[in-house]
Structures are given as structure tokens and as C-alpha cells.
Residue, then its C-alpha position, 0 to 999 in steps of 0.5 A: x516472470x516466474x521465480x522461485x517464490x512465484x512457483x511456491x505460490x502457484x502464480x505465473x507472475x512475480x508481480x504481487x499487486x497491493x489494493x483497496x479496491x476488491x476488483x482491483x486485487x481480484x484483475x491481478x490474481x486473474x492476470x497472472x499475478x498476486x492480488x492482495x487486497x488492503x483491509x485497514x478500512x473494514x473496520x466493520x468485519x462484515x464489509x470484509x467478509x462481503x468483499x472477501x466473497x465477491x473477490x473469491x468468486x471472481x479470481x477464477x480460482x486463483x490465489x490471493x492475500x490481504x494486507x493488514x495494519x497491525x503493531x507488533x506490541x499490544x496497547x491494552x485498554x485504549x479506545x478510540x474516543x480515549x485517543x480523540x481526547x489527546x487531541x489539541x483544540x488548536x489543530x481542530x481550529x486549523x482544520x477549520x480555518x483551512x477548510x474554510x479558506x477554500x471554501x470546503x462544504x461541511x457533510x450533511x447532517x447524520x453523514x459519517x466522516x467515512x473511512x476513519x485510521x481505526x486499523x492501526x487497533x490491533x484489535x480491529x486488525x484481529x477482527x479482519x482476520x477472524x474473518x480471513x482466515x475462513x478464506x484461502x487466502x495464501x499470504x498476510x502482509x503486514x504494513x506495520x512490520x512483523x505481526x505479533x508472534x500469535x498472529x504468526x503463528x496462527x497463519x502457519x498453521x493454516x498454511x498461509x505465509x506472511x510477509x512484512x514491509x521494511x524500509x531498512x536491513x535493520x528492520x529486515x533481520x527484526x522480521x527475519x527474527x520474528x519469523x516471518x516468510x517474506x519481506x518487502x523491502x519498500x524504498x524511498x520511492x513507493x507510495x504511503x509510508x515509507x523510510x529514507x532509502x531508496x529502492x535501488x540501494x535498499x533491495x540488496x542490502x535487504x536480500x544479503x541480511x535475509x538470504x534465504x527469505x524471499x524479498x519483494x522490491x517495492x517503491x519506485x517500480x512500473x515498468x518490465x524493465x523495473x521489474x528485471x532490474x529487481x530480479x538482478x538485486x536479487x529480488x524474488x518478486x516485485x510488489x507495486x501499488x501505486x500503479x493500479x489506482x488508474x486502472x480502469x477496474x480501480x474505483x477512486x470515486x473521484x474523476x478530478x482525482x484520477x485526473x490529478x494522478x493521470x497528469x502528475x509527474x514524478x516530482x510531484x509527490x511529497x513524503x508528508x505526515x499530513x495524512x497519518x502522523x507517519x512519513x507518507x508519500x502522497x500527491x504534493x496538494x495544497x493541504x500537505x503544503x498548509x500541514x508542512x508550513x513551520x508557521x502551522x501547528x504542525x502534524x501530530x503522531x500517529x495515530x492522532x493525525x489520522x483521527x484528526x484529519x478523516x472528516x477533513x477528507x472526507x469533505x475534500x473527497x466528496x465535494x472534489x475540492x481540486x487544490x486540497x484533493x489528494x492520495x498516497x501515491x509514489x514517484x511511479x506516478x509520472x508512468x501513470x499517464x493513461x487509463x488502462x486495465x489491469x490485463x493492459x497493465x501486466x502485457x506491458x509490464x511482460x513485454x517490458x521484462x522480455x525486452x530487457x531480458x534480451x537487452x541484458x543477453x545481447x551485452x553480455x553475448x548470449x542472444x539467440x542463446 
């Protein structure tokens, strides 16, 4: 599964792999692939830093890239404190009663609330790449569009190409613009945020409005055969993140979770604001539901509806409250039906690719060619 792309970054695989989980990323750099390791919840630099270690010495030497959440315009002089100020006390209160319906302990006293959506200030996303950059890393992503042109700038000069996520052809060329290297065209289908176009109509669109940039199909991909459909839109690579959260080197930190995502079907996601202010795919939970009832308060923007909502899941995470507990995941997750490792994961997605290859030449008269 090598293309172009694939032979530039010095990787036997086409396959890029997007993770929170520093074993995670490191398995799929190991494998064959592309690791790239998600950053927006290090928002202290030296948990980075120390997890930045730990997959450097376990990629075998391989290469590997981080994801950041950073906005292309800088907002100056807003804290954190000033955004928590902005929001409604009703939609505390909903969280409250919510929380209480189901019985949701509170965190003992002194606990934090855990992962809080600070990633989003570009300064904390600056803060992640002072460290990153004393690393090899050979890609930024970026899940917020183009970067800003220093941040651009700045990769290049050490040699580090960056890629932007797009959920249409029109956000594409923006990036194309700005001077990014790589796109992800990420369709309707994927986990997290996503735009209304679905991956089989939007890989094209994007590949003609870039060419020549390299892009990435992402959304709605677990399979080799996927990921030979991907290269014949004219793909140069496949970026998957959903797949990667049931393997066995992911640590979720919850087995009433893992066991939610082993047996959801693909209808059983929902693209909500309930977890960030922005349209996410995520597991379908009785939380998205109260936040998408029209008799509720309704969600806020982002980046309020993240700050609103971390202490609330936090409890429903630690305390595994099953019918509120859930994750961003995409449609994918109907394949993911059994717990394997990251290694298992690429030999089936090889074995797949080949299959289809020889499907693909058997029809069109070429087998034994």
C-alpha cells in the first residue's frame, strides 16, 4: 500500500493512524504506518514532552507526526476564566439535574475535572509545539484548518510538512492557499467533527481542487478494501482514527466503554454538539440525546460547550455511568466488533487491500498480469 506520499515519508504503508494514546501512535509507526499522536489534551507541556519520549523510544526509529487544535486567527487577550464567565447558569443547572437523574456521583473533593477543551487557545497549541519541535516529528496536522502562516512557516524550516483537515473542496483550496502540504479530505462518516459530505463524494472533489497536493481520505474507512476504494478516488493515503480505539494497545480506561464500542453498529452514532459546541460524530448516548431534545437548553458554541461539559464527563467516565458514557467515534465502528492489536489491525487491512487489488484486475482482464 505505498504511494507516492508513502515513499516521501519513508513509510511502508499508506495508512496514517490519529491517536490519543502515545502506545497507540507508536504500534502504528512500528507496523508500517504513520503514527500521529493527538496533542490537544497536554495542556501542561511536560506531559507532552514525557509522552513525546516514550513514543520515540518505541517507533524503532521510524517516523511519526502530531495533531494539534489550533485557529488560524489569533484571539488576543482572552482566558480561559474569561470564557467560563460567558456561560448561562441555566445550562449549569441542566447539567446538574442531568446528572442527577442518573444517579452520577460527584469527584471527591480536590479531584480535577480531568481533560478540559483548553487546546483550542492557540497559545497552549504554541505551547505543544515548542516542545515538538525538539522532536523528529515529520508531520503537523492540524484539526482546526490551516495553521497560522508562522506556524507554517516555522515546520518547514525544520523540514516537517503539515496537513490540514477539510470537510469540503472549498476549505481545500483555503488550505491549498495557505500553504499547507497535505490535506485530509474527512467526510461525513469519521469520528469527531466533521462537515456534511460524505467521504465517497468528497475525496474526488478535493483531489481535483488540490491536484498536485497529496490528500488523505478520511471517514468512513476500516477495511483494505476501503482503502483501494480511496486510492481509486485518487487518494494518496488513508487517515483512520476510529479504528485504533479497540485495539489492545489503546487505554480507554473504561471496559463498560470498550465494550459500548465492541457492540455498536453503525447506526449507532450521532453527529451532536453535545461534547464541544461543533458538529462531532460520537456513540449515540443518552447525554447526546438530553442535549439534542428541542426541550432542552440546547448546546453552546464552541468553545464554551467544552468548558461547560469536562467536569460532567469526567464523573461519567470514572464512575462508568453506561447509559451517559460515550466517545467520538465514526460510523466505522460497526467493524469494530473484536479486540485486536494494532499489528492484527494493518494484516487485515493488507490482506484486504490485496484482495481488492485482484478483484479490480480479474474485471478488468489483467489476472496473472
Amino acid at each position: 500500500m505505498q504511494t507516492e506520499l508513502s515513499k516521501k515519508l519513508g513509510v511502508e504503508h499508506a495508512i496514517f493512524g490519529f491517536t490519543p494514546f502515545p502506545a497507540v501512535a507508536a504500534a502504528i509507526s512500528r507496523a508500517g504506518g504513520f503514527g500521529v499522536l493527538g496533542a490537544v489534551r497536554y495542556t501542561a507541556p511536560d506531559d507532552l514532552k514525557r509522552d513525546l519520549d516514550w513514543v520515540e523510544a518505541h517507533v524503532d526509529g521510524r517516523p511519526y507526526g502530531l495533531d494539534v487544535v489550533m485557529p488560524a486567527k489569533k484571539v488576543e487577550g482572552v482566558t480561559e476564566a474569561d470564557v467560563e464567565a460567558m456561560i448561562p447558569e441555566g445550562h449549569r443547572q441542566f447539567i446538574r439535574d442531568t446528572l442527577a437523574k442518573y444517579g452520577v456521583p460527584e469527584l471527591a473533593e480536590g479531584e480535577a475535572a480531568g481533560w478540559r477543551i483548553t487546546g483550542w487557545m492557540e497559545q497552549v497549541a504554541r505551547n505543544q509545539l515548542d516542545v515538538a519541535f525538539d522532536y523528529p516529528i515529520k508531520l503537523l496536522a492540524n484539526a482546526l484548518g490551516s495553521p497560522p502562516a508562522d506556524v507554517v512557516e516555522r515546520a518547514h524550516d525544520r523540514g516537517v510538512l503539515v496537513a490540514a483537515l477539510a470537510g469540503s473542496a472549498r476549505h481545500a483550496r483555503k488550505h491549498q492557499e495557505a500553504g499547507i502540504d497535505i490535506v485530509v479530505a474527512q467526510g461525513y462518516e469519521a469520528g469527531g467533527h466533521t462537515g456534511e459530505i460524505a467521504s465517497m463524494v468528497l475525496t474526488p472533489e478535493v483531489v481535483e481542487a488540490v491536484d498536485p497536493l497529496p490528500v488523505l481520505a478520511a471517514g468512513g474507512i476500516g477495511s483494505g478494501q476501503q482503502v483501494a476504494a480511496a486510492f481509486s478516488l485518487g487518494a494518496q493515503g488513508v487517515w483512520l482514527g476510529s479504528m485504533w480505539l479497540t485495539t489492545t494497545e489503546a487505554d480507554l480506561h473504561s471496559t463498560a466503554l470498550t465494550a459500548k464500542l465492541l457492540a455498536a453498529g453503525s447506526g449507532d452514532t450521532v453527529r451532536s454538539r453535545a461534547l464541544t459546541g461543533k458538529p462531532a460524530r460520537q456513540l449515540r448516548t443518552e447525554w447526546t440525546d438530553a442535549w439534542d431534545d428541542p426541550d432542552g437548553p440546547g448546546t453552546l458554541p464552541m468553545p464554551l460547550q467544552g468548558l461547560l461539559v469536562a467536569e460532567a464527563v469526567s464523573r461519567i467516565q470514572k464512575y462508568e455511568v453506561e447509559p451517559l458514557l460515550g466517545t467520538p467515534v465514526g460510523q466505522i465502528v460497526g467493524r469494530m466488533n473484536s479486540e485486536r492489536s494494532v499489528q492484527a489491525v494493518f494484516d487485515d487491512l493488507t490482506r484486504g487491500f490485496e484482495q481488492a487489488v485482484d478483484r479490480i484486475n480479474r474485471i478488468a482482464g489483467r489476472s496473472g498480469q
